[in-house]
Residue frames as qw, qx, qy, qz and C-alpha x, y, z in Angstrom:
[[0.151, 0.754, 0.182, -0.613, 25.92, -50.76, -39.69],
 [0.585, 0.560, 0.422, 0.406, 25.30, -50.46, -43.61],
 [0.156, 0.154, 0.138, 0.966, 26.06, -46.98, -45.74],
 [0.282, 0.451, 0.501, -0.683, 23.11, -44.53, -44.84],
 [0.515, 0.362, 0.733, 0.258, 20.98, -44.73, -47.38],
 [0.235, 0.296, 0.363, 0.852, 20.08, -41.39, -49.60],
 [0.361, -0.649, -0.251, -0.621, 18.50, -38.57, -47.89],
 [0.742, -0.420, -0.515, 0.092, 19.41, -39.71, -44.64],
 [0.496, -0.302, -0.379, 0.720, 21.55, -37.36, -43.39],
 [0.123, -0.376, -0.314, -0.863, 19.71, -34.85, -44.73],
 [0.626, -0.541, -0.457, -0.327, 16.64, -36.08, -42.87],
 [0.812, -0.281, -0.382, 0.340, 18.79, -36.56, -39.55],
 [0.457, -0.054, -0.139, 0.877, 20.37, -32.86, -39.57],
 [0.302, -0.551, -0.470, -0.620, 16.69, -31.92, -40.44],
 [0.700, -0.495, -0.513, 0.027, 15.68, -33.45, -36.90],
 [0.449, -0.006, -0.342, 0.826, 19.07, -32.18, -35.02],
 [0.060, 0.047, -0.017, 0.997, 18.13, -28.47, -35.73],
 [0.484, -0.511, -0.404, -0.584, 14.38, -29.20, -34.45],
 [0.724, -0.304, -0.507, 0.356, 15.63, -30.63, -31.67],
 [0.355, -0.093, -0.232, 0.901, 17.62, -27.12, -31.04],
 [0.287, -0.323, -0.229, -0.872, 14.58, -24.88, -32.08],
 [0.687, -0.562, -0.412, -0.206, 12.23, -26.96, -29.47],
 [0.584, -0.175, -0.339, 0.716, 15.54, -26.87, -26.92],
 [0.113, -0.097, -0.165, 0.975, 15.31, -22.76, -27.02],
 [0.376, -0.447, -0.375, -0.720, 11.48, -22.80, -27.55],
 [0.713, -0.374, -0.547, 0.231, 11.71, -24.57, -24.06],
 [0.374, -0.151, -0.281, 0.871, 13.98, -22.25, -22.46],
 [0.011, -0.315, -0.188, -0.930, 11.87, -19.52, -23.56],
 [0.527, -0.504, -0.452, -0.513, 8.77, -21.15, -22.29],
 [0.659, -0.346, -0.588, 0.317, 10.73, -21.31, -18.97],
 [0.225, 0.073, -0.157, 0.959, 11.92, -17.70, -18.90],
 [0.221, -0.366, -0.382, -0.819, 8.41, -16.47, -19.87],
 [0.580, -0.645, -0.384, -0.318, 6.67, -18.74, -17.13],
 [0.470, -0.326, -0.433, 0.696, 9.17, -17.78, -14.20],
 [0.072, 0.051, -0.102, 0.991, 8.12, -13.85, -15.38],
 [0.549, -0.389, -0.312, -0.670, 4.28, -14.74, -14.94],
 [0.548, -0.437, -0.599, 0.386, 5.13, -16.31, -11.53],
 [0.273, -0.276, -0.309, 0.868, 6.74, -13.11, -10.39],
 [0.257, -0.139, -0.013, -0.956, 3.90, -10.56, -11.65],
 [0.620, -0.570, -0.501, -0.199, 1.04, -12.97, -10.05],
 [0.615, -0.384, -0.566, 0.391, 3.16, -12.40, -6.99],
 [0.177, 0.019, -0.020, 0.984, 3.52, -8.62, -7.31],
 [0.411, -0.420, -0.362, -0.724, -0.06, -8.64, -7.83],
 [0.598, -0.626, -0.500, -0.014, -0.93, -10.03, -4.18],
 [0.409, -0.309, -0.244, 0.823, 1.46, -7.80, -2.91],
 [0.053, -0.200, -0.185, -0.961, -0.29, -4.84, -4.51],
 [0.512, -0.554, -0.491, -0.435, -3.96, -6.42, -3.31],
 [0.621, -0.355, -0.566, 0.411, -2.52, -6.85, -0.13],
 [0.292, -0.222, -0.170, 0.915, -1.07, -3.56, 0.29],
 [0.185, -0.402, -0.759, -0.478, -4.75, -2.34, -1.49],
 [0.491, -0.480, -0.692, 0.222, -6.57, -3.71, 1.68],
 [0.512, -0.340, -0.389, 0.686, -4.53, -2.15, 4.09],
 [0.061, -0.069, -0.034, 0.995, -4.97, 1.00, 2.58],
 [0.474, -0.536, -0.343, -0.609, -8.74, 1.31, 2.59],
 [0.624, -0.603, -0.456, 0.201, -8.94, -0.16, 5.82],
 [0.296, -0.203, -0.263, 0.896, -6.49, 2.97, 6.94],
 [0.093, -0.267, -0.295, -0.913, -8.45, 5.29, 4.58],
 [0.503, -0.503, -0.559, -0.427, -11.94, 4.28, 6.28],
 [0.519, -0.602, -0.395, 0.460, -10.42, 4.33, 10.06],
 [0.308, -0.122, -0.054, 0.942, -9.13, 7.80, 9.32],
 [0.166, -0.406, -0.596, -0.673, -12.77, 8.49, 7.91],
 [0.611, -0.547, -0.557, -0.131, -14.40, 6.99, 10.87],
 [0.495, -0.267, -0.304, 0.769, -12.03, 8.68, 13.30],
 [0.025, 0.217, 0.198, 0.956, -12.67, 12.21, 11.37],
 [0.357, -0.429, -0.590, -0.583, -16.19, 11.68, 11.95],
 [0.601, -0.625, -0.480, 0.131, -16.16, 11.20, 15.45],
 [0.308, -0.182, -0.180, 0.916, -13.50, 13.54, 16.10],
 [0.117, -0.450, -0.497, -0.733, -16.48, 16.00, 14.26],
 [0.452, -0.698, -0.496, -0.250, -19.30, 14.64, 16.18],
 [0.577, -0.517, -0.466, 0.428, -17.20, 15.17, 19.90],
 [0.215, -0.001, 0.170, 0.962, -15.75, 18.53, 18.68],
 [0.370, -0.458, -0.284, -0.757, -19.95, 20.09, 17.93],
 [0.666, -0.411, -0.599, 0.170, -20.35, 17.99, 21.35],
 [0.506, -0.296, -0.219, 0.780, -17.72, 20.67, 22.86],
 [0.025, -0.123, -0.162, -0.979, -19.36, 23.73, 20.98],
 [0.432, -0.439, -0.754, -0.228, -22.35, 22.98, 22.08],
 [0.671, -0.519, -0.467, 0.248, -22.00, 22.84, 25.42],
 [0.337, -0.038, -0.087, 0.937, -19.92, 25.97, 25.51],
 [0.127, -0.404, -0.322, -0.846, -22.46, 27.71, 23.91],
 [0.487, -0.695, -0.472, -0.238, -24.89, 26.85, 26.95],
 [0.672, -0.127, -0.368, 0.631, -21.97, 27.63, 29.12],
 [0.248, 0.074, -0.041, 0.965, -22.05, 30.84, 27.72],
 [0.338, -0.516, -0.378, -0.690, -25.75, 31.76, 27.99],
 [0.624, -0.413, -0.579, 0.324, -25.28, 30.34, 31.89],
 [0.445, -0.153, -0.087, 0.878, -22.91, 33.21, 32.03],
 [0.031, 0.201, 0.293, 0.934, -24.68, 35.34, 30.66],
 [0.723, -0.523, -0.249, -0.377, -28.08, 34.90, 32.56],
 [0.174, -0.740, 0.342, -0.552, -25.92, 35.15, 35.66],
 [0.927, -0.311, 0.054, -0.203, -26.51, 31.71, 36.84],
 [0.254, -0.584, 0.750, 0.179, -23.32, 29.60, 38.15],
 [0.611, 0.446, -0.640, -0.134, -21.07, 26.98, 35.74],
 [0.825, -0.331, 0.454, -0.060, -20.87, 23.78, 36.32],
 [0.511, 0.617, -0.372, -0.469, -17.98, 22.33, 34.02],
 [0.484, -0.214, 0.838, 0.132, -17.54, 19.16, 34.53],
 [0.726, 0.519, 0.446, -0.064, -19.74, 18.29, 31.26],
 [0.400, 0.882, -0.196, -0.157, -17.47, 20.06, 29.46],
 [0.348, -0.633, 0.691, -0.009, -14.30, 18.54, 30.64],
 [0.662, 0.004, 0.748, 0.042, -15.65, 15.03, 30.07],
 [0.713, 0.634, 0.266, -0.140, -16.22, 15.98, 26.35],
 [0.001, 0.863, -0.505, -0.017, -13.15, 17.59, 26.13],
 [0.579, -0.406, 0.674, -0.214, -12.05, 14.01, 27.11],
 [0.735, 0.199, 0.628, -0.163, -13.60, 12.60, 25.00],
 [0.503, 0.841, -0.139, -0.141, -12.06, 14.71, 22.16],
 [0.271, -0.724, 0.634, -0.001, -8.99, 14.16, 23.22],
 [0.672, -0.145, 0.726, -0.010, -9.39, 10.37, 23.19],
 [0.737, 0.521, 0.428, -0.041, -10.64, 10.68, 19.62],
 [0.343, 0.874, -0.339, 0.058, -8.00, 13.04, 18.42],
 [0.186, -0.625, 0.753, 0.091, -5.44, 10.64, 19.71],
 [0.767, 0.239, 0.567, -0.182, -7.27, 8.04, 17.98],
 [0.473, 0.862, 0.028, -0.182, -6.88, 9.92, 14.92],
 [0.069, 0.793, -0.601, -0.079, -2.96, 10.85, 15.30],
 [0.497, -0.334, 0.790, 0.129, -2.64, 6.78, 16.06],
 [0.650, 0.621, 0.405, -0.167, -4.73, 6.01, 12.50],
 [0.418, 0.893, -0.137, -0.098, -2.59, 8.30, 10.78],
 [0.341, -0.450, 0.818, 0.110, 1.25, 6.91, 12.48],
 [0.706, 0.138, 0.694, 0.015, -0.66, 3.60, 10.83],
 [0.618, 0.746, 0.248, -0.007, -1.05, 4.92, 7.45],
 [0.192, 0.734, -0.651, -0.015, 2.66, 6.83, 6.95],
 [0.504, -0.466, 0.724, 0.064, 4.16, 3.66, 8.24],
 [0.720, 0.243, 0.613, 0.215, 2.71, 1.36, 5.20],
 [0.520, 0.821, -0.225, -0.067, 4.47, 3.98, 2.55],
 [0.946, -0.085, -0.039, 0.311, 7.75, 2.66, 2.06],
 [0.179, -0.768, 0.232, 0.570, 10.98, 4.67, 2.38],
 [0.575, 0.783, -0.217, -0.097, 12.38, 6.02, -0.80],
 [0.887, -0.090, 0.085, 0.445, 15.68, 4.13, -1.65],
 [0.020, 0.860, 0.005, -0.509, 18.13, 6.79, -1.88],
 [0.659, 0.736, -0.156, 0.003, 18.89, 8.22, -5.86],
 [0.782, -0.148, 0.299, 0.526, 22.26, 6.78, -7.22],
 [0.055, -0.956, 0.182, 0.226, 24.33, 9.73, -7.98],
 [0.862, 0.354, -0.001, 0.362, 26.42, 8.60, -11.19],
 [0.582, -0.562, 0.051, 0.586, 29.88, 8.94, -10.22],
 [0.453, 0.884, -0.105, 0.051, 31.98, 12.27, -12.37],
 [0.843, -0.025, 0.191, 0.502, 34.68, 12.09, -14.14],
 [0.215, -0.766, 0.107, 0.596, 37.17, 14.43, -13.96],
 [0.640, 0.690, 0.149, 0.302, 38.12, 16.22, -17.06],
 [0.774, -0.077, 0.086, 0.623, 41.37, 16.57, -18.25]]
């Protein structure tokens, strides 16, 4: 091994301290892509959770609607009930009943739509209540 030759260690502590600036330009580029893994994955968890809610929002839509239609189904039918009565003639109620029934079936449709929707909120973690310090 000769004497280095002029400029050489110059040139050689040049290199070092690129070496260390690419070292932490690395690290950085590792920190930076591990935090664009985790917000792609937060983002399918948010589309996911998206979905679910329209699909609740639209069965609670479609439920409403039918609960509606069976519910003017049941006023209806009253109303002829009541003009039966009224024009002396005898009730039959079984047509009523079965609508009734049929409300029923749609209002518990409804109440199981809705259980489905509270259940995908999440519970609240409960608040952290810094601790106090007594004064002297």
């Amino acid at each position: 091994m000769g004497f280095p030759r002029p400029g050489e260690d110059e040139v050689a502590n040049e290199l070092a301290g690129i070496r260390i600036e690419l070292g932490a330009i690395h690290i950085e580029l590792a920190e930076l892509n591990r935090k664009v893994n985790h917000m792609s994955e937060q983002q399918t968890e948010l589309d996911t959770d998206v979905a679910n809610l329209t699909a609740v929002v639209t069965d609670v839509a479609t439920q409403t609607a039918t609960l509606g239609t069976d519910l003017g189904a049941v006023a209806t039918e009253i109303a002829a009930l009541q003009a039966q009565i009224a024009a002396g003639e005898s009730v039959d109620l079984t047509g009523l009943e079965s609508l009734i029934t049929t409300a029923q079936t749609s209002q518990s449709a409804l109440d199981s739509t809705v259980a489905s929707a509270t259940a995908l909120v999440p519970v609240a973690p409960a608040p952290v209540v810094p601790p106090v310090t007594p004064t002297p």
